[in-house]
C-alpha positions in Angstrom: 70.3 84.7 93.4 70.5 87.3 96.4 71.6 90.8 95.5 75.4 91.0 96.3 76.6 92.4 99.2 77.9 95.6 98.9 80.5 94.8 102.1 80.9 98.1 104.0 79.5 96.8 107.1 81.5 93.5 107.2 84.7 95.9 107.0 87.1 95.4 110.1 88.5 98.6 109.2 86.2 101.0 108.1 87.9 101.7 105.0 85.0 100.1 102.4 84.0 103.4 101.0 80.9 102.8 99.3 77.4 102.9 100.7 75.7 101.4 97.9 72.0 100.6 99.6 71.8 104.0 99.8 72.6 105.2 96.0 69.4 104.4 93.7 69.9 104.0 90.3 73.2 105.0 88.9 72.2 105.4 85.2 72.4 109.4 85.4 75.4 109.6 86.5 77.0 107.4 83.5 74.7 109.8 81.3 76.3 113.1 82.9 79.7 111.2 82.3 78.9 110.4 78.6 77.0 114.0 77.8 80.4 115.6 79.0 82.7 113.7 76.6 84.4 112.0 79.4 85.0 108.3 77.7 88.2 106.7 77.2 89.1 108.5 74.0 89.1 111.8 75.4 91.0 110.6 78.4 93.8 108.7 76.3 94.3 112.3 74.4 94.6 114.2 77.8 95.7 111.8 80.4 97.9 109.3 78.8 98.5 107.2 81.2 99.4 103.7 82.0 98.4 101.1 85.1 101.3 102.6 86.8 100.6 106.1 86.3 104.5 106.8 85.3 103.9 108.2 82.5 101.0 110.8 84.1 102.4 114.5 84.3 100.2 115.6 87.4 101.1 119.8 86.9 100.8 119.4 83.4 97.6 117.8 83.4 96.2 120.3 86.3 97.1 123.6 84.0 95.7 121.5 81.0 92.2 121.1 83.2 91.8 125.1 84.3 89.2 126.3 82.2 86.1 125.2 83.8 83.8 122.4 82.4 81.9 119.3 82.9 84.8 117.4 81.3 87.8 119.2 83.1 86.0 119.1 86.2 85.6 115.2 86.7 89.2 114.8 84.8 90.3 116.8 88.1 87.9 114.8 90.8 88.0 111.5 89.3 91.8 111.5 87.9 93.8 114.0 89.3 91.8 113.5 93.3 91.8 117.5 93.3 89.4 119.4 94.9 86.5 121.4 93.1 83.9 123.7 93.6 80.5 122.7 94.7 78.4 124.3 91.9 81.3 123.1 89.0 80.8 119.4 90.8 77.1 119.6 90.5 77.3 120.5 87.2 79.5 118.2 85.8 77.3 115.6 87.1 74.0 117.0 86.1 71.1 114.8 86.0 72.5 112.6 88.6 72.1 114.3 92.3 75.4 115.7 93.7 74.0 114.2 97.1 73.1 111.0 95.6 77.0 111.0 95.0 78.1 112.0 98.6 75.6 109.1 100.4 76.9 106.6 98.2 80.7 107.5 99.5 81.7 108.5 95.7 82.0 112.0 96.5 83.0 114.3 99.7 82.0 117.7 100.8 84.2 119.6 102.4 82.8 123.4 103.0 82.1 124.5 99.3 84.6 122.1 97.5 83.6 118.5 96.5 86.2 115.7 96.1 86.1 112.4 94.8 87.5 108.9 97.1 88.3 106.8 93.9 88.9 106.8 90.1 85.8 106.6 87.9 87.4 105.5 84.6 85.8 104.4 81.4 87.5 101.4 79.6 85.8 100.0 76.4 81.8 100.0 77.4 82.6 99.7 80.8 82.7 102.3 84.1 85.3 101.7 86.5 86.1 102.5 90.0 89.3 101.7 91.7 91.7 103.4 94.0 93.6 106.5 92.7 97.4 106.0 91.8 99.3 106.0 94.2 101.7 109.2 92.5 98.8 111.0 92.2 97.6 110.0 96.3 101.1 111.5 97.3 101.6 108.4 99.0 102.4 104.5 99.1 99.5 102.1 98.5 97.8 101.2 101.6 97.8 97.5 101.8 94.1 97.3 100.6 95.0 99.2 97.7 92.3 98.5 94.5 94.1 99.0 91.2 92.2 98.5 87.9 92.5 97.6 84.9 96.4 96.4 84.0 98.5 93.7 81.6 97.7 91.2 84.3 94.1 92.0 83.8 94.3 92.2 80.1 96.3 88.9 79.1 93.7 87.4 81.4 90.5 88.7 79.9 92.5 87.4 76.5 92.9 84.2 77.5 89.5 83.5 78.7 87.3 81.2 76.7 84.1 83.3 76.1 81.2 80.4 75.5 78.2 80.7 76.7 78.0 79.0 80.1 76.0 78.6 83.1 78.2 79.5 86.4 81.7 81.2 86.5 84.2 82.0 89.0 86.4 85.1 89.3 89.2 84.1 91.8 90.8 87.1 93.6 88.3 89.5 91.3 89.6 93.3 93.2 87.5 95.8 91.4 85.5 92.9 89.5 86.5 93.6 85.9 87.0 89.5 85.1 83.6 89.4 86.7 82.1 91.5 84.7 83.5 90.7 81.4 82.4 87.1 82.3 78.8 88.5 83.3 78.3 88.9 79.7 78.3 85.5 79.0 77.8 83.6 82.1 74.4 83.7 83.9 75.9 83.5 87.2 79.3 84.6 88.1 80.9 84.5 91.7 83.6 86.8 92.3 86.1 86.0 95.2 88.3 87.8 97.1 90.5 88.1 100.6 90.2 92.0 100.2 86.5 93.2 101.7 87.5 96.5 100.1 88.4 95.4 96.8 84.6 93.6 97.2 82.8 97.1 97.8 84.6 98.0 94.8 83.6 95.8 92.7 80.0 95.5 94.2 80.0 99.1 92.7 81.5 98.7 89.7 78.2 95.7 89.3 76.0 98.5 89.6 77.7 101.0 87.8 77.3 98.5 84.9 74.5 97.1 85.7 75.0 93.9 86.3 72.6 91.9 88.5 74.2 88.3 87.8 77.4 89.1 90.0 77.9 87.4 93.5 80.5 89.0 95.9 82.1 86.3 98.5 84.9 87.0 101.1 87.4 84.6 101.3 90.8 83.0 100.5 90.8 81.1 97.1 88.3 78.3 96.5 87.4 78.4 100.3 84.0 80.8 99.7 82.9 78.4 96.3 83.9 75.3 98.2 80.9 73.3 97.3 81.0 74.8 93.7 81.6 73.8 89.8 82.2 75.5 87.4 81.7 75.6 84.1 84.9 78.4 83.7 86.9 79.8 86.3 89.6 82.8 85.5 92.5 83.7 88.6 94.7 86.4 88.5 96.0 85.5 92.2 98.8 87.3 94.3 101.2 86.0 92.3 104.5 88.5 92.6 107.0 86.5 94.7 108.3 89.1 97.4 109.3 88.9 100.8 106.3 90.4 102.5 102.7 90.5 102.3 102.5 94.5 101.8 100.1 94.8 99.1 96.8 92.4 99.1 96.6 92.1 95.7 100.0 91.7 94.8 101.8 89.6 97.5 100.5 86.4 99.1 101.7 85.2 102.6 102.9 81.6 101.8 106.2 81.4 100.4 107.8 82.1 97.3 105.6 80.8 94.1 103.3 78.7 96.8 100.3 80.4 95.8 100.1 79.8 92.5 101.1 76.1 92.8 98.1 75.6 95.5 95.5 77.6 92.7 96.6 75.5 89.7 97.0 72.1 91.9 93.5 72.7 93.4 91.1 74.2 90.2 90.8 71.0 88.6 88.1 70.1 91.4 86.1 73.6 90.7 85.8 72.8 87.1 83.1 70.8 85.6 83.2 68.5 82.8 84.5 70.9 79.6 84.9 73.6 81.8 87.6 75.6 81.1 89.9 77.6 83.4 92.6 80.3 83.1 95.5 81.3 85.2 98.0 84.2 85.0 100.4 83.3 87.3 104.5 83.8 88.4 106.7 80.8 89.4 110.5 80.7 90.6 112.6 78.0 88.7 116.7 77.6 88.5 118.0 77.9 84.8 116.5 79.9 81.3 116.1 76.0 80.1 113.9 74.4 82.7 110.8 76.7 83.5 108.2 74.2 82.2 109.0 71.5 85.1 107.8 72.5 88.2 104.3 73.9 86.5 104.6 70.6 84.8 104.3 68.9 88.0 101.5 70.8 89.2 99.8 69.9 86.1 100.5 66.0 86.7 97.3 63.7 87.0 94.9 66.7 87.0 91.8 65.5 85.5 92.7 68.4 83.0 94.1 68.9 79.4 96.3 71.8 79.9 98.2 74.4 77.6 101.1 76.0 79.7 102.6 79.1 78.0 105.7 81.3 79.4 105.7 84.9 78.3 108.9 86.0 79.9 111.3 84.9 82.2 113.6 87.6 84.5 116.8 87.2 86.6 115.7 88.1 90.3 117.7 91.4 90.0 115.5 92.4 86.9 111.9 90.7 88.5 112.4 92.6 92.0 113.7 95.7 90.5 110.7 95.7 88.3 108.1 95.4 91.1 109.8 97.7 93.4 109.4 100.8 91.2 105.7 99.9 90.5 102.6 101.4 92.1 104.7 103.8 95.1 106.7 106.7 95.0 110.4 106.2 94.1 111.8 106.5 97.0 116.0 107.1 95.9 117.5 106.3 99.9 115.0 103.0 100.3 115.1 101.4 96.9 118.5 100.0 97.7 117.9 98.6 100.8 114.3 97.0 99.4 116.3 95.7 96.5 118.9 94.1 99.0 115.5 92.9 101.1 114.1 90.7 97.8 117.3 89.5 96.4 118.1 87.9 100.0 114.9 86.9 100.2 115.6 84.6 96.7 119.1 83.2 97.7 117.2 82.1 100.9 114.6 80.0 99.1 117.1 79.0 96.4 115.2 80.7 93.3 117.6 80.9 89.9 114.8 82.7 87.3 111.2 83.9 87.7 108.9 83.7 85.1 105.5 85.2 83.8 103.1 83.1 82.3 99.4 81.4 81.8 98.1 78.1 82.0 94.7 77.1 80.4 93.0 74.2 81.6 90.0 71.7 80.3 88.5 69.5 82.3 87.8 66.3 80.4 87.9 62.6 82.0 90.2 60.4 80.2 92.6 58.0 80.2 95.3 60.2 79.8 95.7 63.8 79.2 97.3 66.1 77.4 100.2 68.8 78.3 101.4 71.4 75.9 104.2 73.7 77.4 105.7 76.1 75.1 106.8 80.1 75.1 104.2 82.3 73.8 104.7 84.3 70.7 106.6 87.6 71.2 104.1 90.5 71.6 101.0 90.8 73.2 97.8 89.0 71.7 95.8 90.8 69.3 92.0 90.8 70.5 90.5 87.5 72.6 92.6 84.2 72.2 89.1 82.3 73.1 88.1 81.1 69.2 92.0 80.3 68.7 92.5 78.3 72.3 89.0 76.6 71.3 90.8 75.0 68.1 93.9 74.6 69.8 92.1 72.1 72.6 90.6 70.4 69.2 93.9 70.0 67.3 95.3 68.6 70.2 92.3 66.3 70.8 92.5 65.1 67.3 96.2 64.7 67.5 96.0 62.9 70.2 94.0 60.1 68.5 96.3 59.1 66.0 99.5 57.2 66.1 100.4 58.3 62.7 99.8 61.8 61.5 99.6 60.4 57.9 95.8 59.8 59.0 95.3 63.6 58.6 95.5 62.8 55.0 92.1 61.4 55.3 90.3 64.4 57.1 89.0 67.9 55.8 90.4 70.8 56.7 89.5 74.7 56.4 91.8 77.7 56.6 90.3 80.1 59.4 89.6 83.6 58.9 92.0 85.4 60.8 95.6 84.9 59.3 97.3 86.5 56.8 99.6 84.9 54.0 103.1 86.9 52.6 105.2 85.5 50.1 108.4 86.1 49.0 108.8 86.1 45.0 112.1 86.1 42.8 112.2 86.3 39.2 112.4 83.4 37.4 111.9 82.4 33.5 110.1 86.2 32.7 107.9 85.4 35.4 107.6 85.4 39.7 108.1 82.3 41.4 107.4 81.7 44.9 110.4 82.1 46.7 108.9 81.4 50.7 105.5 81.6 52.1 104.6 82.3 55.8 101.3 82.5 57.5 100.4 84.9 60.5 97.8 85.3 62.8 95.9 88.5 62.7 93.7 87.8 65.8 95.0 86.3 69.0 98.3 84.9 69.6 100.8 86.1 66.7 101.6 82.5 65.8 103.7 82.2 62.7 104.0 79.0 59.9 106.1 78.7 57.4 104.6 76.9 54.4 106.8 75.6 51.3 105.4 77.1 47.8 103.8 73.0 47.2 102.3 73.1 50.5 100.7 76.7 50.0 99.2 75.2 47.1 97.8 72.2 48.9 96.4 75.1 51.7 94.5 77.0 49.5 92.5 74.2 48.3 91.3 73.7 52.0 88.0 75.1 52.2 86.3 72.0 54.3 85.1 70.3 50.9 88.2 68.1 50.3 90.3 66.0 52.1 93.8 66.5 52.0 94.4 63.3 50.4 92.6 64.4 47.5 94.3 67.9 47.5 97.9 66.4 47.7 97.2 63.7 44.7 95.7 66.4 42.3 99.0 68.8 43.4 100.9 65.8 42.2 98.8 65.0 38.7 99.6 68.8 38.0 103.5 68.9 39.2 104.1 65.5 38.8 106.3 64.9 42.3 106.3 61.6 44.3 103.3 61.5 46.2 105.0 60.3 48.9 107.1 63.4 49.3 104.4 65.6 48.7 102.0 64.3 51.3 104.8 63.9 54.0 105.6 67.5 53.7 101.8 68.6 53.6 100.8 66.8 56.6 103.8 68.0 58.4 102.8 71.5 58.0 98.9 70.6 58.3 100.2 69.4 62.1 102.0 72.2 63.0 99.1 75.0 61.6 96.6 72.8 63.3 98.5 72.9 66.7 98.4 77.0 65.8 94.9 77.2 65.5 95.3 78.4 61.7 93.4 75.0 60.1 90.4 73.3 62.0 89.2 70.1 60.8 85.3 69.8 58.9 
């Protein structure tokens, strides 16, 4: 594979920043970072800030950085975009070359003070660059604007299936951090993009990380990986339905939720046999009741078992209020009159409700495929989702097959690891009695069951030796209940925990 292009000299513009055939090796300077304590622990206990930098108290932060040292000083050139001096720069970034910096486009000199052109932010094991905010710029976002690392970026990198693959795709990658994560278990990983800036940025945050296995290709959704497959592709595409292209990596020229309908329609064909692809996406629809059916329809004759999940859904005043006060200045006189600019804009195309969401695809040739549509647990996921969406596909699969769930009564089942079980007792004869029983996950999506005190029984016995046949007749030797009743209220809640990823069959 050809070393990725770093994309200054393709800009139209000028305005890639990074030089980075001309920057060596990069190692010192995430030593110097490291050696001055500047990781992201330090920087949640001093900056304490969000994507959208609201909550970030600029004078605050710039009295709280005054005493000189290699810490304060790259919290004020690589946070707070302040100016330092020379000697404090070179210090702070001690072994690495303070020249080094300056030919690479990182840094600036400007007489004796030193300033920085982007973020350098550490999130997990990872170095980040990306554009500063735009509060702490003094200015609106430029319509190249880089972010980094935000929800978006997180409930994708949660919903991606980590396997161990051959080739992925990063669809509208900005500063590259889908890529990257995916570099870790992809040999080769293409990251797209519209945005040549957003390119050089994440061509830099490769090398920052050092990451050789990351292609960079300029171009409008599948249209650079047109004669691809893959064996997982993630998107996090312009999906915020607004009524003009300002921001690159928020707004996409076609109209309304077209985007996103045009990514979903068309991945099927990127995806190779198994290969599995995730999409965080926004899409306009008229009532609270009816957001599955236009993704529904998108879905339709796809090649593709899919799992469509809505996380929220927003009245346009809400959606475009919401949007309006993130990544700019608030601006008290033009808020109103953008406001009034969006909500026209969603009478004009007819939308009733806007909602956030994912869709997870498989590509698997059959017959006929399945669609699961549902709303996603309340709160966040805990961790990656990718061992729970793995025994979702299965349970589903398996479901699939039978035309009578009483055939689960046949199969072996084991409980996985990550769930929890609380139970309600009451006193009852000198003694507690199971009262209710509910399972939670501890890792992933928050799914919850509830379980009858019989059917907990039956679950505990579920180690992968026995089938649940045999589990639900020695529950009845001991109780002595129909069998009947007992194995239609076991392999009810069997379904449903399978469907939750809580059970997977042996």
């Amino acid at each position: 594979m050809s070393e990725p292009s770093d994309y200054r000299d393709n800009s139209p513009n000028g305005r890639c920043p990074f030089r980075l055939e001309r920057c060596g090796d990069l190692a010192p300077l995430r030593g110097a970072l490291e050696s001055a304590g500047y990781d992201q622990s330090a920087l949640a206990g001093t900056v304490k800030l969000d994507d959208s930098s609201e909550s970030l108290d600029v004078p605050a932060l710039v009295l709280r950085t005054a005493e000189r040292s290699p810490y304060n000083t790259l919290v004020r050139l690589f946070i707070l975009a302040l100016s330092v001096p020379e000697q404090a720069a070179r210090d702070a970034v001690a072994p690495m070359k303070l020249e080094s910096l300056v030919e690479l486009g990182l840094l600036q000199v400007v007489a004796d003070q030193v300033r920085a052109t982007a973020v350098l932010f550490p999130y997990d094991d990872l170095l980040l660059a990306r554009d500063f905010w735009p509060q702490v710029a003094g200015d609106a976002a430029l319509p190249d604007y880089v972010p980094g690392v935000g929800p978006s970026s997180l409930a994708l990198a949660n919903l991606t299936v980590r396997k161990e693959v051959e080739f992925a795709l990063d669809l509208g990658t900005g500063s590259g951090v889908q890529a990257l994560w995916a570099a870790r278990h992809a040999d080769r990983v293409i990251g797209t993009d519209t945005n040549c800036r957003a390119l050089n940025f994440a061509a830099l945050n490769a090398r920052l990380n050092e990451r050789s296995n990351i292609e960079a290709r300029q171009g409008s959704l599948f249209e650079p990986v047109s004669e691809c497959q893959f064996d997982l592709v993630v998107a996090n595409p312009p999906y915020v339905i607004s009524p003009k292209a300002r921001l690159e990596y928020r707004d996409s020229r076609m109209t309304g939720d077209a985007v996103c309908e045009r990514v979903i329609r068309d991945m099927p064909a990127f995806l190779r046999e198994g290969g599995y692809g995730t999409v965080i996406f926004n899409w306009h629809h008229q009532t609270t009741r009816d957001w599955a059916e236009r993704p529904s329809q998108w879905l339709r004759s796809s090649g593709c078992d899919a799992w469509l999940m809505c996380s929220n859904t927003s009245d346009p005043i809400a959606y475009a209020s919401d949007w309006l006060r993130r990544g700019q200045p608030h601006d008290p006189d033009r808020y109103p009159v953008l406001l009034d600019e969006w909500l026209a804009y969603y009478r004009e195309i007819g939308i009733g409700m806007i909602s956030w969401g994912a869709v997870i695809l498989r590509r698997r040739s059959a017959e006929a495929n399945w669609l699961r549509a549902e709303k996603a647990p309340s709160g966040r996921p805990t961790g990656s989702c990718s061992d729970q969406i793995q025994r979702v596909f299965a349970a589903e699969d398996l479901l699939d097959r039978f035309e009578d769930d009483r055939k689960l009564l046949e199969l072996a089942f084991q409980l996985t690891p990550d769930h929890q079980l609380e139970q309600v007792l009451h006193a009852e004869d000198d003694s507690w009695s199971v009262d209710t029983a509910r399972l939670s996950q501890t890792r992933g999506f928050g799914f919850v069951g509830q379980v009858d005190p019989l059917a907990s029984k039956v679950l505990a016995g579920c180690n992968g030796r026995w089938r649940l046949g045999e589990l639900v007749a020695e529950l009845n030797e001991v109780s002595g209940l129909d069998f009947e009743q007992v194995a239609s209220a076991c392999v009810s809640v069997v379904r449903n925990l399978l469907r939750s990823g809580f059970l997977v069959q042996r």
